[in-house]
N, C-alpha and C positions, 0 to 999 in steps of 0.2 A: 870479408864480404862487405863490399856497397851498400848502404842502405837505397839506395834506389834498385840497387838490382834484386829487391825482395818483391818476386812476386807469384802470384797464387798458382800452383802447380797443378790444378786438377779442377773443375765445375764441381766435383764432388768438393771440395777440399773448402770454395767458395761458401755452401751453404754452410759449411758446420764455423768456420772462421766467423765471417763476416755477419749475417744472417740472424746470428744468438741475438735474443732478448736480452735487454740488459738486467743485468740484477737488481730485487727489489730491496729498497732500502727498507730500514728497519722501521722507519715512521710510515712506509705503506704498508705497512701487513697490518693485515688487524690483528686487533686484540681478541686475546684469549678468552675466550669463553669461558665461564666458571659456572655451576651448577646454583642452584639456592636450593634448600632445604625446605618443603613445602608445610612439613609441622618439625614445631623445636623439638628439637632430643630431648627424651626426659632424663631426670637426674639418673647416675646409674646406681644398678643395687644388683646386691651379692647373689649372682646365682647360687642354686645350690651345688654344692661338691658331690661327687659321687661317694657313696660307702666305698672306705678300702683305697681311696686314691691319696696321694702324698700330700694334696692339699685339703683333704678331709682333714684328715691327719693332723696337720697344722693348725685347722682352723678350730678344731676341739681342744688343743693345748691353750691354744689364744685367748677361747670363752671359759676358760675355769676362773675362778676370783680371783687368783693370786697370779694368771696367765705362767708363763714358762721363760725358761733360761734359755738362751740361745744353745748354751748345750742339750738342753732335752728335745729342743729340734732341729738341732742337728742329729741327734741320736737317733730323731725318729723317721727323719726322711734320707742320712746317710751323707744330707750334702755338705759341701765345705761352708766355714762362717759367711763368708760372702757372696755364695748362692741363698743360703737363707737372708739374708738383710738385703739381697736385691729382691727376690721374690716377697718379701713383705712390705718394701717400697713399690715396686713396680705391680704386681699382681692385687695381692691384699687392700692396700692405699688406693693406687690409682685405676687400676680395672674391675675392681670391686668396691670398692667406695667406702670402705669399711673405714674406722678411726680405730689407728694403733697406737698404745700410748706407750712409752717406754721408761722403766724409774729402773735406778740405782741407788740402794742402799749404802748406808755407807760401809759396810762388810760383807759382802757377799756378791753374789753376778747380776748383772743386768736382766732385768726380766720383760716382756713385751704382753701386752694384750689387749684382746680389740674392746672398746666402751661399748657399750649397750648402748641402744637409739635414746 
C-alpha cells in the first residue's frame, strides 16, 4: 500500500481519526490536591482492650513486674512466635503507643513488658 493512497473511508471515520484532542501533557495537568488537617493529631494512647479478647490477654501478661516469655504468649493467644513479635511491634508499639521493653537474662528466655508512663 501507497502511502498516498491512505485515505479517510467514511465522514464517520473523519471525526473519530482526525478531530481527537490532542493529549495533555504531564506538565498541563494540575496538581493534585492534597487535604491538610485542620487540628494536629493528638499523640496516640492505648485504647482499652475488651475483657476476654487475645489482646486483653496480652496486655495483662505485659503489665505484670517481671512481664512474660514469649512462650506464655504464645500459650496464651495460641499464635505462632512471629505473630506475637509482629503484633507487639506493630499493634502494642505503634497503634497503641505503648513502650515495650524487652531483656534477656543471661539463662533463661527473653521476656517483654510494657513501662509504666
Amino acid at each position: 500500500m501507497n502511502p498516498s493512497d491512505r485515505t479517510i473511508a467514511s465522514p464517520a471515520m473523519a471525526d473519530t481519526k482526525l478531530n481527537r484532542a490532542p493529549k495533555r501533557r504531564q506538565a498541563d495537568r494540575p496538581a493534585a490536591v492534597t487535604k491538610k488537617a485542620k487540628h494536629p493529631v493528638p499523640a496516640k494512647q492505648a485504647a482499652p482492650a475488651e475483657r476476654g479478647t487475645k489482646t486483653a490477654k496480652i496486655l495483662a501478661l505485659l503489665k505484670r513486674p517481671g512481664g512474660a516469655s514469649l512462650h506464655q504468649l504464645r500459650k496464651a493467644t495460641g499464635w505462632q512466635a512471629h505473630s506475637v513479635r509482629g503484633f507487639l511491634s506493630g499493634t502494642v508499639k505503634k497503634k497503641m503507643g505503648l513502650r515495650v521493653v524487652s531483656t534477656k537474662p543471661p539463662e533463661g528466655d527473653r521476656s517483654y513488658r510494657i513501662l509504666s508512663k
